[in-house]
C-alpha positions in Angstrom: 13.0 7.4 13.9 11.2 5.3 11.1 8.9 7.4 9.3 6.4 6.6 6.8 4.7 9.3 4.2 2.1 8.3 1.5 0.9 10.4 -1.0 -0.9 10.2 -4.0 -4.5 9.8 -3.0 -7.1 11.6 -3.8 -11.3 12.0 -5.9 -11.1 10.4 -8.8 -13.9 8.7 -11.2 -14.8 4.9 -11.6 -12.3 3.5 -14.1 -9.9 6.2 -13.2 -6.2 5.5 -11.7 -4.4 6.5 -9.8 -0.4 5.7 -8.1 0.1 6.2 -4.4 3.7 6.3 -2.9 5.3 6.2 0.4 8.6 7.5 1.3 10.5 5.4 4.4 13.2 6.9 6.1 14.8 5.5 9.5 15.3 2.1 8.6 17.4 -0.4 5.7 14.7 -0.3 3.3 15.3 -3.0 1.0 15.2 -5.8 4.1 11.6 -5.0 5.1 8.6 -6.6 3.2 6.3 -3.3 2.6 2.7 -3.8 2.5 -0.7 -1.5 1.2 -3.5 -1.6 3.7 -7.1 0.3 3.5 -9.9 0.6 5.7 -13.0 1.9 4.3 -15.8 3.2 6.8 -17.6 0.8 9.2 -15.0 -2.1 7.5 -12.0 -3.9 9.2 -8.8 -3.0 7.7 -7.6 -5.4 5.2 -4.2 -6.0 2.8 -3.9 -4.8 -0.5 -1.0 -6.0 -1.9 2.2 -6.9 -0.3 6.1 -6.5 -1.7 8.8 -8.6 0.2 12.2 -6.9 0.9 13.5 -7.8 -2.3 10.8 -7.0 -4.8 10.9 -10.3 -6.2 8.0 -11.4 -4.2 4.2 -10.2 -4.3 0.7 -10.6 -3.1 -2.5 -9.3 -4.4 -6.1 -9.7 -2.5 -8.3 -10.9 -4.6 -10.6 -7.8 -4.8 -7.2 -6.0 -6.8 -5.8 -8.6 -8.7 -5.5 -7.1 -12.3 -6.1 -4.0 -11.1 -3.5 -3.0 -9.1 0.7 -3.6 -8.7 2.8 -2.9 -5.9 6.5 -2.2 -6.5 9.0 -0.6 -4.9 12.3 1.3 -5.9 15.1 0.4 -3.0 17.4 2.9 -4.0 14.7 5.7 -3.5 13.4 4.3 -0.4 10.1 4.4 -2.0 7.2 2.0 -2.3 4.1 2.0 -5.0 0.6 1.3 -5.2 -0.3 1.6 -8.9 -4.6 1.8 -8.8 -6.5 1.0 -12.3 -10.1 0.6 -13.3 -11.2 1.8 -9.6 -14.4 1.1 -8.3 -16.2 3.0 -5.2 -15.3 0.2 -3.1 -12.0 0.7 -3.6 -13.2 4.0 -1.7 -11.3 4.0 1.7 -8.1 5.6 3.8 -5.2 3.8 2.4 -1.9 3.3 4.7 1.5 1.8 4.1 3.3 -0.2 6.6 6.8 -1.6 6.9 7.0 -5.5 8.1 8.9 -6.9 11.0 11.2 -8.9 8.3 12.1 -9.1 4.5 9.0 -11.2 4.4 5.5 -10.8 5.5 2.1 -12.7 5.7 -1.5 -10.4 6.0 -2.0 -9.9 9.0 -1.5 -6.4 10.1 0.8 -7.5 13.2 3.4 -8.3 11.0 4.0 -4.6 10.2 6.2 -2.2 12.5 5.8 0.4 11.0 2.8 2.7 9.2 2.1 5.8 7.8 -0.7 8.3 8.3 -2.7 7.0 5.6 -4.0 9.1 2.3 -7.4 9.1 0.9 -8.7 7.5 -1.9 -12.3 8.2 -3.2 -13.7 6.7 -6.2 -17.0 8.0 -7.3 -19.9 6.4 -9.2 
């Protein structure tokens, strides 16, 4: 079965940083597009960043840019959401998710796959 496990969140301070992972087992790794998601209470969940299957692609929403970098390691199976300068509205549960193909757009129905989410907290 395709399994998803992030890790890494946590309470941290505004300005602080902090580097999620998520181990994928189950599938080919490197030909899925991985993606960061968060939902944050009474909000819609919305894309953080996206990798294609590669690496060599990447998408940032514009709330992140500068701040944070997705990356992935294919031969450890193992994508990253590297968090800098956070803010409390970066506050929310953030989940991985594994696209349908090596490429993927935002919308959440282009992922097959997601994990059980880990919580972020930023305070003021």
């Amino acid at each position: 079965q395709v399994q998803l496990v992030e890790s890494g969140g946590g309470l941290v301070q505004a300005g602080d940083s902090l580097r999620l992972s998520c181990a994928v087992s189950g599938r080919t790794f490197r030909l899925y597009a991985m993606g960061w998601f968060r939902q944050a209470p009474g909000k819609e969940r919305e894309e953080v960043a996206r990798v294609s299957g590669s690496g060599s692609i990447t998408y940032y929403a514009d709330s992140v840019k500068g701040r944070f970098t997705i990356s992935r390691d294919n031969a450890k199976n193992t994508v990253y959401l590297q968090m800098n300068s956070l803010k409390p509205e970066d506050t929310a549960v953030y989940y991985c998710a594994s696209a349908r193909g090596s490429y993927a757009r935002g919308s959440s129905g282009d992922y097959e796959y997601w994990g059980q989410g880990t919580q972020v907290t930023v305070s003021s």
